[in-house]
C-alpha positions as CSV (number, residue, x, y, z in Angstrom):
1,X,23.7,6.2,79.0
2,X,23.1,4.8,82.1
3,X,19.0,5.4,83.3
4,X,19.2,6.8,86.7
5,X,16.0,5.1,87.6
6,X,17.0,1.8,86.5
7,X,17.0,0.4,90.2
8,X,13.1,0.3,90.4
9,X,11.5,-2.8,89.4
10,X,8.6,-2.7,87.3
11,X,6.6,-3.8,90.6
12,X,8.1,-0.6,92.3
13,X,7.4,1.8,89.5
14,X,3.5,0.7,89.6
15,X,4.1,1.2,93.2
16,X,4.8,4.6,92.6
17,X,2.7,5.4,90.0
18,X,-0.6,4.5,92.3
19,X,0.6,6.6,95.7
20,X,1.5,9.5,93.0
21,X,-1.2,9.0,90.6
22,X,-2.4,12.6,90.7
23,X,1.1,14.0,89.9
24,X,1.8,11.0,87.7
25,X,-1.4,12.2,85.3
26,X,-0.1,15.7,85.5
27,X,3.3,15.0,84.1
28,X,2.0,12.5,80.9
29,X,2.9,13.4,77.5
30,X,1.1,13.0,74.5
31,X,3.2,11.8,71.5
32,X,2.8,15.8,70.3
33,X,4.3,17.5,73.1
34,X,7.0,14.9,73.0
35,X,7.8,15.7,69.9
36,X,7.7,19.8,71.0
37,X,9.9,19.2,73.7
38,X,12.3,17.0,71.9
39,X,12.3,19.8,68.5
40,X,13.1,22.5,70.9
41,X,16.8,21.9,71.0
42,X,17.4,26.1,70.5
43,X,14.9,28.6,71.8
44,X,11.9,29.4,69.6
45,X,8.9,31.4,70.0
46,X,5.0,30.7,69.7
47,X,5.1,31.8,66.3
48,X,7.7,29.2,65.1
49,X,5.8,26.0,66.6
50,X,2.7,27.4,65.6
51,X,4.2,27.5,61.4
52,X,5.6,24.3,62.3
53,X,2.2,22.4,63.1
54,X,0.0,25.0,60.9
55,X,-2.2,25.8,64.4
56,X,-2.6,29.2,65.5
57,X,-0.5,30.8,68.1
58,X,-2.3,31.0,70.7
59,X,-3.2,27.0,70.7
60,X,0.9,27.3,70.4
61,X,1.2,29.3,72.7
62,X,-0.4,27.5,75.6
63,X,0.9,24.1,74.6
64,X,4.2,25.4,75.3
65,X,3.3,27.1,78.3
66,X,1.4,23.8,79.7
67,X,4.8,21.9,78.7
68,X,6.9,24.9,80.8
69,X,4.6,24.4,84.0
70,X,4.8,21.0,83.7
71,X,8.7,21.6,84.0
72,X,9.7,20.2,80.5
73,X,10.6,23.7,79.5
74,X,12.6,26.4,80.1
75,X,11.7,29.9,78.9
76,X,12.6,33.4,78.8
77,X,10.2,37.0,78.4
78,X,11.1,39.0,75.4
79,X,10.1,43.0,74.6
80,X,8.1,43.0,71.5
81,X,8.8,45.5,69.4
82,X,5.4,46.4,69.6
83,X,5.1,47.0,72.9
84,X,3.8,43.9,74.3
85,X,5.9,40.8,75.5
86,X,6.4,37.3,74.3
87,X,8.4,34.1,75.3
88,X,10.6,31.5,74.2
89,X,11.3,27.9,75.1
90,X,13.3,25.4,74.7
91,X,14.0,22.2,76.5
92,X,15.6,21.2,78.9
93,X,18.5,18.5,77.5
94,X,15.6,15.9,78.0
95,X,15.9,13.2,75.5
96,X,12.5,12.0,75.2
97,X,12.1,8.9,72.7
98,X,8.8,7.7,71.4
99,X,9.8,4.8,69.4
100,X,10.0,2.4,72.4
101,X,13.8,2.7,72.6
């Protein structure tokens, strides 16, 4: 795969990074939402990523909201049979790496 962004030197992405450093700090990724973003290949729910780390779901639930403002995520509102609502997200065909590669 070709990187779209291979064009910019390393001098021009520092470049970039200090005129946008506001937006730049905004869009940074721990390794954990990495990982989130790069596990949600099919949609899933609060509840599922909330099992998957043992947290609870609202600590879930606003890491995957944070992750959907940030624009990593797509997502969708559901009816729960309950009455109330919930969502679920799931990437969006990013493939982030953290091993460097």
């Amino acid at each position: 795969m070709i990187d779209e962004y291979s064009y910019l030197t390393s001098k021009d992405l520092r470049q970039v990074i200090l005129r946008q450093l506001p937006e730049v700090k905004n869009l940074l990724l721990s390794l954990r939402a990495v990982e989130i973003v790069n596990w949600l290949t099919e949609a899933r729910s609060a509840r599922e990523l909330a099992d998957k780390y043992n947290i609870s779901v609202q600590n879930a639930s606003q890491q995957l909201s944070d992750l959907y403002y940030k624009g990593y995520l797509m997502r969708t509102e559901l009816s729960d049979p309950t009455g109330g609502t919930y969502y679920t997200y799931w990437s969006r065909d990013l493939d982030l790496k953290t091993d460097g590669n």
